[in-house]
C-alpha positions in Angstrom: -282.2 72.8 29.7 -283.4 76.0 31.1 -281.4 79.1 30.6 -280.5 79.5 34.2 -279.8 75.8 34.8 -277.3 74.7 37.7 -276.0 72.2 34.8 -274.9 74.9 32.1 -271.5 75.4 34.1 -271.0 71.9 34.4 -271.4 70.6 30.7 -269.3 73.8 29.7 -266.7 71.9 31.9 -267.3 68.6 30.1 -266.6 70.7 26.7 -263.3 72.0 27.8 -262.2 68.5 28.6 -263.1 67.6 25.5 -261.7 70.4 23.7 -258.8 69.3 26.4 -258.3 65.9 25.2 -258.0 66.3 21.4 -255.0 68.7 22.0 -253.6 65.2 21.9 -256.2 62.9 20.8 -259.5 62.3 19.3 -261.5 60.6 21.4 -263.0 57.0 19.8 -266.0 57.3 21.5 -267.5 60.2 23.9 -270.8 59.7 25.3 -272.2 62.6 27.6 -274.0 61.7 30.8 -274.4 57.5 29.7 -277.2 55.8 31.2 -276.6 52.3 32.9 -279.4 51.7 35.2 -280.2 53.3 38.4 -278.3 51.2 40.4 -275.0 51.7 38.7 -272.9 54.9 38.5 -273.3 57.6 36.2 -270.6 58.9 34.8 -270.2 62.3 33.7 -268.5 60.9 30.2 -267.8 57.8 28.4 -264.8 57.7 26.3 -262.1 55.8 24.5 -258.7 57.6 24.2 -255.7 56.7 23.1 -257.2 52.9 23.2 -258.5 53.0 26.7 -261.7 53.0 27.9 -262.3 55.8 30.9 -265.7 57.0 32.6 -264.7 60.4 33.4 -266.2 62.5 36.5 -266.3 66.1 36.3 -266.0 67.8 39.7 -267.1 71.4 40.0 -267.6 71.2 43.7 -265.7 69.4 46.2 -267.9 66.3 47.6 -267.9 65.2 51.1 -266.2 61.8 51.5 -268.8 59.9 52.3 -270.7 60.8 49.2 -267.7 60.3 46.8 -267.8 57.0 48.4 -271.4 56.0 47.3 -270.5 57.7 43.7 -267.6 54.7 43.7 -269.7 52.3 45.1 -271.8 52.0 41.9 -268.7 51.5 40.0 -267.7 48.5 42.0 -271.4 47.6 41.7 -270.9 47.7 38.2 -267.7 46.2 38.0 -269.0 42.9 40.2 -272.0 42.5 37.8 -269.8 41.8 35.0 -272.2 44.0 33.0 -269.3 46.0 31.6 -267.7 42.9 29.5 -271.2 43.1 26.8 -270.5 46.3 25.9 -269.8 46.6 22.3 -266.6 48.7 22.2 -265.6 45.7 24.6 -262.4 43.8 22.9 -263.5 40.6 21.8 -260.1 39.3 23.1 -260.0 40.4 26.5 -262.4 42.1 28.5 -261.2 45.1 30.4 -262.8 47.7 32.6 -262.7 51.7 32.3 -260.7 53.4 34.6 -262.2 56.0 36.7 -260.7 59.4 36.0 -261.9 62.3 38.1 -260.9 65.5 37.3 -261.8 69.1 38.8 -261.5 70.1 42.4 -261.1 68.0 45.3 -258.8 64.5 45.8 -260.5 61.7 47.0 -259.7 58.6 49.6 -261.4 56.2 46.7 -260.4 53.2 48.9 -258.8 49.8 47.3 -260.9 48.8 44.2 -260.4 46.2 41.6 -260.5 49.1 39.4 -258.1 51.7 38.5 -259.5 55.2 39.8 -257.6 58.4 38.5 -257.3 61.7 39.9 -255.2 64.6 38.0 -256.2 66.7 35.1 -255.9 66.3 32.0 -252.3 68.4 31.7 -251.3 65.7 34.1 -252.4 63.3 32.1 -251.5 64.2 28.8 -247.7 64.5 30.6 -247.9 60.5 32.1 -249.2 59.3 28.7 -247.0 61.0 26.0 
């Protein structure tokens, strides 16, 4: 990354969260930036907290609605391809999906999905799951 990238302020973001979410607890697993094919999503983070498995979008800007819509289009995308249930943190009991938890500025119209989709930060969040 080049000293003067556009992404420097947005991974320190992603390192706050993280630093964010251990106040209570340590992540399982945290991926940065996973990779599931071009025509899926791609999530900002992987992780497993507290048990759950969340892909985790980190919004430094606020997007238009139309392209927050695209952005959870690949996750439905994802979710109908039933790619998600080989993963290997996957139960071997029963298969769940990752919420969607979007966090920065901005709140969303994320439509009705067969997914859970998440919008507060994460002092929000620590306060709904204590």
């Amino acid at each position: 990354m080049k000293k003067d990238s556009q992404k420097i302020n947005h991974f320190l973001l992603i390192a706050q969260f993280y630093k964010d979410v251990r106040k209570s607890s340590i992540p399982k697993e945290f991926i940065v930036e996973p990779k599931y094919g071009s025509k899926f999503m791609e999530p900002d983070i992987f992780m497993i907290w507290k048990g759950t498995p969340f892909f985790v979008e980190v919004q430094r800007t606020v997007y238009t609605d139309k392209v927050m819509k695209a952005k959870i289009d690949r996750y439905e995308l994802y979710f109908n391809s039933g790619e998600w249930q080989r993963e290997p943190w996957q139960p071997k009991d029963k298969k769940v999906f990752p919420y969607i938890w979007i966090i920065g500025v901005g709140k969303y119209s994320t439509g009705i999905r067969p997914f859970r989709v998440i919008q507060n930060s994460v002092e929000e969040m620590l306060k709904q799951v204590k």
